[in-house]
PDB file of N, H, CA, C and O in Angstrom:
ATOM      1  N   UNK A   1      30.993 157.156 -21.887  1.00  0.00           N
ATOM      2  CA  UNK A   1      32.312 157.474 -22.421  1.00  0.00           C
ATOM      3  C   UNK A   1      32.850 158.714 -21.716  1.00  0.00           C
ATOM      4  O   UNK A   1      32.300 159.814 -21.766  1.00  0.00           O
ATOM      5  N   UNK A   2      34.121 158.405 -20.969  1.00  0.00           N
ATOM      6  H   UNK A   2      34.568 157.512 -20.929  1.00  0.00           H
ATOM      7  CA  UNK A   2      34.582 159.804 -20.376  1.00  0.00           C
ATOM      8  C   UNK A   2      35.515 160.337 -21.500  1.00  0.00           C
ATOM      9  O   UNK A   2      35.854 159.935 -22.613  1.00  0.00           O
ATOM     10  N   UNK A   3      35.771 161.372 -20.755  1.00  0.00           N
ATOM     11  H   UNK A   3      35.496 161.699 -19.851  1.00  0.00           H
ATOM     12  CA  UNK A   3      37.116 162.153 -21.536  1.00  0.00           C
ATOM     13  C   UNK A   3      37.921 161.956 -21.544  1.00  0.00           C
ATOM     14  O   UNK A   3      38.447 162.363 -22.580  1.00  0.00           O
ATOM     15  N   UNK A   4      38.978 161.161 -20.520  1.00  0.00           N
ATOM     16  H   UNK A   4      38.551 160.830 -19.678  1.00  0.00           H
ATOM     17  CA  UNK A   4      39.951 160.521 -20.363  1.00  0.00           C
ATOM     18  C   UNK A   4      39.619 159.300 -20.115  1.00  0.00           C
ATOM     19  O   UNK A   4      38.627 159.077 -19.421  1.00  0.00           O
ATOM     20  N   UNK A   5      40.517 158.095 -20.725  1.00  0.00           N
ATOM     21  H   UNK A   5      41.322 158.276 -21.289  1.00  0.00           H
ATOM     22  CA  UNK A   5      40.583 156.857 -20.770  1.00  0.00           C
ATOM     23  C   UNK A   5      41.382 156.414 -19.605  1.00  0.00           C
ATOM     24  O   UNK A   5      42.442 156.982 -19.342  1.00  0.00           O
ATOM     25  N   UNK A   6      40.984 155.541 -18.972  1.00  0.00           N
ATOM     26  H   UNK A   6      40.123 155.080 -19.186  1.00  0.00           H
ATOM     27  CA  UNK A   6      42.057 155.034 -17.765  1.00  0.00           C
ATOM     28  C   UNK A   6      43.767 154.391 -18.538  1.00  0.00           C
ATOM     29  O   UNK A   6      44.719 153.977 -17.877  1.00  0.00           O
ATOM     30  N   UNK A   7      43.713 154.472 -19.685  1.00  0.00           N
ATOM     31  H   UNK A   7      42.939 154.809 -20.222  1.00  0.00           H
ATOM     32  CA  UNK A   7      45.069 154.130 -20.455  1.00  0.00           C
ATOM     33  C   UNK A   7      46.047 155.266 -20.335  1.00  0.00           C
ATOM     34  O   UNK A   7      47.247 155.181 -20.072  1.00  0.00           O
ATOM     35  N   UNK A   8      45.280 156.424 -20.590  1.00  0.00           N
ATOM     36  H   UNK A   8      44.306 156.493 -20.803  1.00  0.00           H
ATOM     37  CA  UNK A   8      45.541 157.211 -20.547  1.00  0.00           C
ATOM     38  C   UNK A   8      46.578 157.939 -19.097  1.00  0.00           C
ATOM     39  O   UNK A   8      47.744 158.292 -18.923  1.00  0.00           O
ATOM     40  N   UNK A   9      45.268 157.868 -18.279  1.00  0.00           N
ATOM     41  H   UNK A   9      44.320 157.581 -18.420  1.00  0.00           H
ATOM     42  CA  UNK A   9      46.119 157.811 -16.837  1.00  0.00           C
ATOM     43  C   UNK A   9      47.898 156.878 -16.608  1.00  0.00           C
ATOM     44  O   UNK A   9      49.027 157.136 -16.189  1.00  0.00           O
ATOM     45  N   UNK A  10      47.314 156.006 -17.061  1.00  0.00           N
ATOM     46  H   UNK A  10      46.397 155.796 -17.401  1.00  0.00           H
ATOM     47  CA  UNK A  10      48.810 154.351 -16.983  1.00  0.00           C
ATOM     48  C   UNK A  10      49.486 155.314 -17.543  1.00  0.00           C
ATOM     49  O   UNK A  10      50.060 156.076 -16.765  1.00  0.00           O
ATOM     50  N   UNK A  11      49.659 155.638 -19.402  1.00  0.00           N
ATOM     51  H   UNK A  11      49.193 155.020 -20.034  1.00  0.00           H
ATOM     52  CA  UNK A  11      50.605 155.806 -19.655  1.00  0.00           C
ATOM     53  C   UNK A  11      51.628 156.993 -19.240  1.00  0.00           C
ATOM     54  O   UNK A  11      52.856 157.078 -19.218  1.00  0.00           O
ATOM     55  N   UNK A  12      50.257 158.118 -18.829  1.00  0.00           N
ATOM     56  H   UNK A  12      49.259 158.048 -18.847  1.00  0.00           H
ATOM     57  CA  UNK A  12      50.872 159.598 -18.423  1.00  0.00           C
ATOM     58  C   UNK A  12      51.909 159.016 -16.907  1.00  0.00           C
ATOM     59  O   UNK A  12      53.039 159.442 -16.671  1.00  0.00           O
ATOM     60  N   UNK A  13      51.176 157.999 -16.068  1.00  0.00           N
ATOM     61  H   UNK A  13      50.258 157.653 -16.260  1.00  0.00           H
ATOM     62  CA  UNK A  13      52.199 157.793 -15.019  1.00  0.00           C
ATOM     63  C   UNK A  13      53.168 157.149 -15.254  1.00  0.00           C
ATOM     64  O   UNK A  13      54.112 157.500 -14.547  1.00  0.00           O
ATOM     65  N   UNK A  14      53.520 155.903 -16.310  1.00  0.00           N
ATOM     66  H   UNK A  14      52.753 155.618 -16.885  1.00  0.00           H
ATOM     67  CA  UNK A  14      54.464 155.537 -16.731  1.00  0.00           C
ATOM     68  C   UNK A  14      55.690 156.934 -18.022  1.00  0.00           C
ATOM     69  O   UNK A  14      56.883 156.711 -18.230  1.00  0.00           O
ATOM     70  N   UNK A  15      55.364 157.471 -18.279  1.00  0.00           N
ATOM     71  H   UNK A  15      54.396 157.652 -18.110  1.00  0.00           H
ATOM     72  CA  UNK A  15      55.793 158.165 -18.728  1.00  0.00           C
ATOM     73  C   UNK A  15      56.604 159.465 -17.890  1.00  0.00           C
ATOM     74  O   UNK A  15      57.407 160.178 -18.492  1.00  0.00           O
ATOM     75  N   UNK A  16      56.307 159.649 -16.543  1.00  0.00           N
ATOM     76  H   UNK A  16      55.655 159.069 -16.055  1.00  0.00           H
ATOM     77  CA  UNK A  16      56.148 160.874 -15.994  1.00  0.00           C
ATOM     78  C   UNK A  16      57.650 160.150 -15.297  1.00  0.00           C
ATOM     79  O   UNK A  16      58.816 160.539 -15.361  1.00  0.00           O
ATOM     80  N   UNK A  17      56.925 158.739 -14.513  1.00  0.00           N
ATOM     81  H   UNK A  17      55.977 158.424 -14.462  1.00  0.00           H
ATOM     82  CA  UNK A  17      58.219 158.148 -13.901  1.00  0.00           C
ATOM     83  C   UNK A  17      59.458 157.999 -14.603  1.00  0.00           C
ATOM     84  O   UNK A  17      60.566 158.365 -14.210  1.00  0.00           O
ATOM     85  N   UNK A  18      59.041 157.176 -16.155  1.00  0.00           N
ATOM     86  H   UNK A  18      58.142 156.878 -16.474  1.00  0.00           H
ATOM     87  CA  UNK A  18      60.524 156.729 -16.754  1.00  0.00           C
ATOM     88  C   UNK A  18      61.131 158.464 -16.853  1.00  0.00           C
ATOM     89  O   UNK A  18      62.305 158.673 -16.551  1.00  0.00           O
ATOM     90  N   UNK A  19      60.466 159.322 -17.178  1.00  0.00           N
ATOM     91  H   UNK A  19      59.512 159.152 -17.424  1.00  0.00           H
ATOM     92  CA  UNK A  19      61.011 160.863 -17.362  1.00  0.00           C
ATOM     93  C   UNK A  19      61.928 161.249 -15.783  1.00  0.00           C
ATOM     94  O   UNK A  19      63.143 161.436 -15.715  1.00  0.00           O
ATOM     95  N   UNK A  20      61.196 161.281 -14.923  1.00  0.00           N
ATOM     96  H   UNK A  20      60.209 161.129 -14.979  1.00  0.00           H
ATOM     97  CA  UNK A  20      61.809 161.125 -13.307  1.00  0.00           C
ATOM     98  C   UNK A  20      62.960 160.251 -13.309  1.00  0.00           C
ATOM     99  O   UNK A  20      63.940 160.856 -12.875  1.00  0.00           O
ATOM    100  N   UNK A  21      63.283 158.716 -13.727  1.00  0.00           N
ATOM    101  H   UNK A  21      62.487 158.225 -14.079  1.00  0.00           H
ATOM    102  CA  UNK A  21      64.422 157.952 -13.642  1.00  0.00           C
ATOM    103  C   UNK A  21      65.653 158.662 -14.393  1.00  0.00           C
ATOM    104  O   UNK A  21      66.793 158.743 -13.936  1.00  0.00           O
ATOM    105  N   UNK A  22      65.049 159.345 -16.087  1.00  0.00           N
ATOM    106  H   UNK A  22      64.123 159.279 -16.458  1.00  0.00           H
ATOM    107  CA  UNK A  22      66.140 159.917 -16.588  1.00  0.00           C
ATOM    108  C   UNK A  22      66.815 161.220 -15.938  1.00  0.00           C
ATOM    109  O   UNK A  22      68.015 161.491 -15.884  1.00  0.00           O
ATOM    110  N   UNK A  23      65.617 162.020 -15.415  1.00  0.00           N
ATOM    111  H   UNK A  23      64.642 161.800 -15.459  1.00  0.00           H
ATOM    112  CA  UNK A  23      66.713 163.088 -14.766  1.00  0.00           C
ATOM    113  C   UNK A  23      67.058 162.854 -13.968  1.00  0.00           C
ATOM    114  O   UNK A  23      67.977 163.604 -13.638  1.00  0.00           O
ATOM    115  N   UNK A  24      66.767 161.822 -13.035  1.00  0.00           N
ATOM    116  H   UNK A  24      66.020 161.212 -13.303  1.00  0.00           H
ATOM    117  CA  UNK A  24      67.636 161.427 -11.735  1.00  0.00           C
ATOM    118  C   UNK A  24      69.084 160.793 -12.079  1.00  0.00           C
ATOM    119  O   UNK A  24      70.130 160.940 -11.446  1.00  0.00           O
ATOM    120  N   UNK A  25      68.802 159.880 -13.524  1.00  0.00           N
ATOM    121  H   UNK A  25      67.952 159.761 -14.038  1.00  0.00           H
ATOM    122  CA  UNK A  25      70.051 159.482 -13.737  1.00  0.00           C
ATOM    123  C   UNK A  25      71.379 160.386 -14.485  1.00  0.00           C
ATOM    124  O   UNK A  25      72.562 160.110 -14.682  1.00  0.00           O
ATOM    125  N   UNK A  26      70.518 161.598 -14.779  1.00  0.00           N
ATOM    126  H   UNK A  26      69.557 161.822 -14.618  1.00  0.00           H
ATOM    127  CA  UNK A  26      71.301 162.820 -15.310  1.00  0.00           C
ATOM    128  C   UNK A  26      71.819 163.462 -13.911  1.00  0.00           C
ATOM    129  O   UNK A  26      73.030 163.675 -13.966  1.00  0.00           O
ATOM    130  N   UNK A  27      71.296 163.788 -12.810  1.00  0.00           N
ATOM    131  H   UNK A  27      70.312 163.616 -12.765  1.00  0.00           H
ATOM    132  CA  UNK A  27      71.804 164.158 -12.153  1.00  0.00           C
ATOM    133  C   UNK A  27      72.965 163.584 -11.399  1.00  0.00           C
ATOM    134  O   UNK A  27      73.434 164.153 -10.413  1.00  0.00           O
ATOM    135  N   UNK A  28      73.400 162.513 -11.844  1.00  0.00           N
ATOM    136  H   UNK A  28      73.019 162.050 -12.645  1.00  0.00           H
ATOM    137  CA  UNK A  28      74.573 161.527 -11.308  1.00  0.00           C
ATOM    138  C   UNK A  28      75.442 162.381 -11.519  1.00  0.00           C
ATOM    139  O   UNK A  28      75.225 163.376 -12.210  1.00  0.00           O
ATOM    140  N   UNK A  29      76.729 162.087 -10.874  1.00  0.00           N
ATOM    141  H   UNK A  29      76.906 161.278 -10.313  1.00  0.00           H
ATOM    142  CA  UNK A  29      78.019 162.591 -11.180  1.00  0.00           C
ATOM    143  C   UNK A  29      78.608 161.902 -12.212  1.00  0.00           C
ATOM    144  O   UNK A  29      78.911 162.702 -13.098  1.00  0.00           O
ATOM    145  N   UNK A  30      78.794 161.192 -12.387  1.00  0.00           N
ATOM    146  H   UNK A  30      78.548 160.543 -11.668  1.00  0.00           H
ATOM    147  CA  UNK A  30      79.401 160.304 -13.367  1.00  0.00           C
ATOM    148  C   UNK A  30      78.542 159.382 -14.380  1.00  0.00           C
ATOM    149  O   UNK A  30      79.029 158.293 -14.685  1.00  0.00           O
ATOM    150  N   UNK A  31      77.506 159.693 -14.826  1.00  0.00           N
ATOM    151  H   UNK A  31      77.110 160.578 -14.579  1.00  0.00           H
ATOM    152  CA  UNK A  31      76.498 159.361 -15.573  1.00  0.00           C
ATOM    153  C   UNK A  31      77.406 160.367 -16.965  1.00  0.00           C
ATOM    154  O   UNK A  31      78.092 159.690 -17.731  1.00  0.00           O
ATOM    155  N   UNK A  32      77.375 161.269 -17.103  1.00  0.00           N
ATOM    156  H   UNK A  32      76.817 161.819 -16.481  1.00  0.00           H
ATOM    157  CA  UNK A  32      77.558 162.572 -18.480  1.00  0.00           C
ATOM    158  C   UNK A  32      78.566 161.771 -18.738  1.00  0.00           C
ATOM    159  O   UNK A  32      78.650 160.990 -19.685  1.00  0.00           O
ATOM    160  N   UNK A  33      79.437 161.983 -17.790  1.00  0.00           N
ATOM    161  H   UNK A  33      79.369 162.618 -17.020  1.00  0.00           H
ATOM    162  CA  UNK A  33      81.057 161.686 -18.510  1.00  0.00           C
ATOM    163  C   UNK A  33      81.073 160.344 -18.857  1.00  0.00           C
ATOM    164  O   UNK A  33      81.380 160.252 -20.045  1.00  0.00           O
ATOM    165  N   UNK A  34      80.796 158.813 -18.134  1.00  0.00           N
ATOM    166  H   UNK A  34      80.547 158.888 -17.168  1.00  0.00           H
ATOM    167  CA  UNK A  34      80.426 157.407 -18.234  1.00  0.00           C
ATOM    168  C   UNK A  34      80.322 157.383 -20.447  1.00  0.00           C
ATOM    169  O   UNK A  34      81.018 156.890 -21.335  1.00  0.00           O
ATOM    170  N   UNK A  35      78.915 158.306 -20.390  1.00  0.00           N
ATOM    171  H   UNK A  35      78.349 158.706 -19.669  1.00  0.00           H
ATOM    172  CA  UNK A  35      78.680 158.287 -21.814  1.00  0.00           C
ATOM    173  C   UNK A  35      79.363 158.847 -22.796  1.00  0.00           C
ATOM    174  O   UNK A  35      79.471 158.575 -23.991  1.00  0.00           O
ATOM    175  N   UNK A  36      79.914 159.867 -21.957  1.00  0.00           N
ATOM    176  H   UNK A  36      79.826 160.089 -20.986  1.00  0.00           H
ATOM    177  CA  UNK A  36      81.196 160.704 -23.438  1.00  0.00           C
ATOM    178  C   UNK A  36      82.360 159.800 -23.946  1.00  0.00           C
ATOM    179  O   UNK A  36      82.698 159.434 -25.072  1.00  0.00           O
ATOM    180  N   UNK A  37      83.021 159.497 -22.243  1.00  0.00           N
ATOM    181  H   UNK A  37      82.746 159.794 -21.328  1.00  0.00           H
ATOM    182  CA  UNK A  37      84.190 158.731 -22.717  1.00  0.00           C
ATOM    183  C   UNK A  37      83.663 157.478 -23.470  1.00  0.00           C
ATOM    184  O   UNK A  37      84.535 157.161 -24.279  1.00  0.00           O
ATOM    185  N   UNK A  38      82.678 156.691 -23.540  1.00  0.00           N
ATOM    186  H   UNK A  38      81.969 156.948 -22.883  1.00  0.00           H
ATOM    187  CA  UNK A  38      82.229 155.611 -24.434  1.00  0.00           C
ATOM    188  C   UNK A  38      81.898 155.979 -25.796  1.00  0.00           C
ATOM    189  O   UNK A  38      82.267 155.075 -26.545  1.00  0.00           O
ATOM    190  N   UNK A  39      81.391 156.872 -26.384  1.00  0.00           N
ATOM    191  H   UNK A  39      81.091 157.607 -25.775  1.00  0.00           H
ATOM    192  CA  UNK A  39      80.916 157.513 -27.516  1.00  0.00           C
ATOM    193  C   UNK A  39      82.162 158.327 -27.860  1.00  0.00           C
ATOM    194  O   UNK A  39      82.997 157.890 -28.652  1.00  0.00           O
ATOM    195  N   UNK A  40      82.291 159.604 -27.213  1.00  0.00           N
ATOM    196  H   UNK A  40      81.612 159.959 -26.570  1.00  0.00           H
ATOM    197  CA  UNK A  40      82.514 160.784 -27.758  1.00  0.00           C
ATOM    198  C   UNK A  40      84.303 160.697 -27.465  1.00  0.00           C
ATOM    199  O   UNK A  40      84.632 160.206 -26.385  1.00  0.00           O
ATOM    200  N   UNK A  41      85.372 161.148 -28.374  1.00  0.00           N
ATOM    201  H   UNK A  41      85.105 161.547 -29.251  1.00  0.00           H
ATOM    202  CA  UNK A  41      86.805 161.209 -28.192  1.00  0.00           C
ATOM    203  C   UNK A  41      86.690 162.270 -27.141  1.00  0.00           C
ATOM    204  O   UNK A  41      85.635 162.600 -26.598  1.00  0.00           O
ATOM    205  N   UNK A  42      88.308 162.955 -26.819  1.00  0.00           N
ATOM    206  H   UNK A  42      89.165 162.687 -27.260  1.00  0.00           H
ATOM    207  CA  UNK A  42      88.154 164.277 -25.892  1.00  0.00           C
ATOM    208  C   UNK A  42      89.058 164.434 -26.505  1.00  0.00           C
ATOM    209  O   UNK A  42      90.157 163.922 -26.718  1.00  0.00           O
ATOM    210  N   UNK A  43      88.052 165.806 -26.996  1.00  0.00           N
ATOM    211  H   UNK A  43      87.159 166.222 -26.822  1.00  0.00           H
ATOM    212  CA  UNK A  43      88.628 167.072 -27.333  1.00  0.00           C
ATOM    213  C   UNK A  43      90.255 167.605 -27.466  1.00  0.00           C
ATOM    214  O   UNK A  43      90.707 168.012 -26.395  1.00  0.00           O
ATOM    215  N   UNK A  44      91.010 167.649 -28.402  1.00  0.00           N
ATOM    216  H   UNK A  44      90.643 167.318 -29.272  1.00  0.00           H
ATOM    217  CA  UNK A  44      92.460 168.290 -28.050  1.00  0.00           C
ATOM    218  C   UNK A  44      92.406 169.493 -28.791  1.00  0.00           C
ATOM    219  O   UNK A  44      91.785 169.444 -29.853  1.00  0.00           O
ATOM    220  N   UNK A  45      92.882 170.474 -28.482  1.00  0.00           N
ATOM    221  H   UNK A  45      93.386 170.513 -27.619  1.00  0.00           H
ATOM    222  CA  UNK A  45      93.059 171.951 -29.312  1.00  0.00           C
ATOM    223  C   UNK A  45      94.422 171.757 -29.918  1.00  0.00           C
ATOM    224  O   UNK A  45      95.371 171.039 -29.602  1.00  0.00           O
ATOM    225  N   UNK A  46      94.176 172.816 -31.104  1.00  0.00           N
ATOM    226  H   UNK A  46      93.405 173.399 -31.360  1.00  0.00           H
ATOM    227  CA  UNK A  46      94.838 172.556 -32.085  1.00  0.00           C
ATOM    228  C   UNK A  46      96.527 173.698 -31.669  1.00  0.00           C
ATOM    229  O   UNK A  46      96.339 174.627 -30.883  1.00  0.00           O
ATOM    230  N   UNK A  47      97.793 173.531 -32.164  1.00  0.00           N
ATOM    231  H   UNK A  47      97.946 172.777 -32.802  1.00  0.00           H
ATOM    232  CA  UNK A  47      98.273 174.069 -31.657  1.00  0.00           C
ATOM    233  C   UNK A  47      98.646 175.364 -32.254  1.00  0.00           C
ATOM    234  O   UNK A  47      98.646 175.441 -33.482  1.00  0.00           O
ATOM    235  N   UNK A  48      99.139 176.954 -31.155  1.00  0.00           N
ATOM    236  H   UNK A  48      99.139 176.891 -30.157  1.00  0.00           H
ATOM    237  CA  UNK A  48      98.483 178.164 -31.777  1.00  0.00           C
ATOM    238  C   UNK A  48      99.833 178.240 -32.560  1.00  0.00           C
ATOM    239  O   UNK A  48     100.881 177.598 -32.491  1.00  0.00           O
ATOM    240  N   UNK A  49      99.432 179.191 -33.266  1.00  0.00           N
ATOM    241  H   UNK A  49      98.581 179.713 -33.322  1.00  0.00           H
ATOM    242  CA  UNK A  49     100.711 179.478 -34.794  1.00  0.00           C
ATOM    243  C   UNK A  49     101.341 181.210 -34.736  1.00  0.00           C
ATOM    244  O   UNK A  49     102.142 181.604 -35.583  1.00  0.00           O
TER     245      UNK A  49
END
């Protein structure tokens, strides 16, 4: 019995990659905004008094 399980290994590399795909896909230009304008309204300020 070792200390680490070869599952172990799989999942840490599957895990490490899908983590690598997300910040690569964060680093897009148009990835942030893609998701705001689908979800999130934009923002209007209110007018001053």
């Amino acid at each position: 019995m070792g200390l680490f399980k070869a599952d172990y290994f799989r999942f840490f590399t599957i895990g490490f990659a899908a983590g690598a795909l997300i910040v690569a896909a964060m680093q897009s230009e148009h990835f942030g905004s893609d998701l705001a304008n689908g979800v999130v309204p934009p923002a209007e300020a209110a007018p001053a008094q």
